[in-house]
N, C-alpha and C positions, 0 to 999 in steps of 0.2 A: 310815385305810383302807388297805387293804392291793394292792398293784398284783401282778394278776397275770403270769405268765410266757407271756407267745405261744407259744412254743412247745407249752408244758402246755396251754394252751387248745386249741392243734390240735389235739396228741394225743389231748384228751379227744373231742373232735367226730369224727373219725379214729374212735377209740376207738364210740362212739355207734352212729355211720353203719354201722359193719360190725357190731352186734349187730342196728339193724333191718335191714341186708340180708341177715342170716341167718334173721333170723325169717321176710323175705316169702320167703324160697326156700324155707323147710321148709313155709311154711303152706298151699300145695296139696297136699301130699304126704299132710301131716297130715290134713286135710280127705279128702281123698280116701280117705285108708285108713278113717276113721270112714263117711260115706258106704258105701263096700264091706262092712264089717260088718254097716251097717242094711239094706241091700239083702240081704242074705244070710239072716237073720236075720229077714226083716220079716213071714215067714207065721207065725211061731211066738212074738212077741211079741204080749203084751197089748193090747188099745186105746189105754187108756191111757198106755203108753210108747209106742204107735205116735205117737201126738199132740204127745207131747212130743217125741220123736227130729225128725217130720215138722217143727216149727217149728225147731228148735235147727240141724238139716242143709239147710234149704230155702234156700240162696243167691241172691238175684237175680241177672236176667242181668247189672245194672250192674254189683252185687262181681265178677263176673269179667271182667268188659271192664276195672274197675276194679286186679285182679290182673294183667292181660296188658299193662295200661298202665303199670305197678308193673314189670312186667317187661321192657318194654321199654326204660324208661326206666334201666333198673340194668342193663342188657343180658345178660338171662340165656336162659339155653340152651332149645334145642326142647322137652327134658325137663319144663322148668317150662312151656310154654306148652302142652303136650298136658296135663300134670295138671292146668292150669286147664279146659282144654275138654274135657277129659272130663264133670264133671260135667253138659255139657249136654246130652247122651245122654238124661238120667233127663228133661230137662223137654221134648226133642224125643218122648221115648214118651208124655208125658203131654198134649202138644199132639195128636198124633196119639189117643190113645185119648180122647181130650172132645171133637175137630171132625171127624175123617176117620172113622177106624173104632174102633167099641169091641172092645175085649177083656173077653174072660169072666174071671172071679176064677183060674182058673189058667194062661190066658196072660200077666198080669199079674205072677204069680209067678214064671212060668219065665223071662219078658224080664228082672224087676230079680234074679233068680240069674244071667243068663247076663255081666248087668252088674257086678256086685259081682262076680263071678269074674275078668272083664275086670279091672276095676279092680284089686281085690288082686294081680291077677299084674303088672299095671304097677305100682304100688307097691313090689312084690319084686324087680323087673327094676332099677328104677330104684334099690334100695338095693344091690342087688347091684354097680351100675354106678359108684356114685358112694363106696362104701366097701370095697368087696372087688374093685375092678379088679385084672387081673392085670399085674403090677409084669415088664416083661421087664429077664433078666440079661441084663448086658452083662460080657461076657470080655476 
């Protein structure tokens, strides 16, 4: 049997450890911009891909209490804990439109357009910020 190198085992967990902390930083981002699409998108999709999107993007509020505690715990930035709560925009208009007040079929529309526009532009703000920063010369 063969004895491993501690070191190599670090490394490897090292190694590990920063491909999931890459994954949970991008996966609001990611989520988000899918989310923004289907919001955008959503008058002019079928029923039936409304169904399936509606189950596939419908987040509980624990996954994101469960992301902001993922987040906190890897201590990442404001950017990743707004792209988490964002998405509860879409379930505070939907609490509002099933107990306070209803909306008609084209306030519904124009609220999750004015959303997904929100969103997308965060989305593009935040890749703008985080890969096209501007680098100052120093002389």
């Amino acid at each position: 049997m063969e004895t491993q190198d501690p070191s190599g085992a670090v490394s490897r967990i090292v190694s590990i450890l920063r491909k999931i902390t890459r994954m949970v930083q991008l996966l609001p981002f990611v989520y988000l911009l899918l989310l923004a699409v289907y919001l955008l998108t959503e008058s002019i999709l079928p029923e039936w891909a409304l169904r399936i999107a509606d189950n596939m993007l419908n987040a509980p509020l624990y996954a994101i209490a469960g992301m902001l505690g993922t987040g906190r715990l890897l201590k990442l930035c404001k950017w990743f804990k707004t792209a988490c709560l964002l998405p509860v925009t879409t379930k505070i208009e939907s609490y509002i439109d099933s107990f306070i007040i209803t909306f008609t079929q084209n306030e519904v529309i124009l609220i999750n357009a004015a959303l997904g526009i929100i969103m997308l532009a965060f989305v593009i703000i935040a890749y703008r910020h985080f890969f096209h920063a501007r680098r100052t010369k120093t002389i």
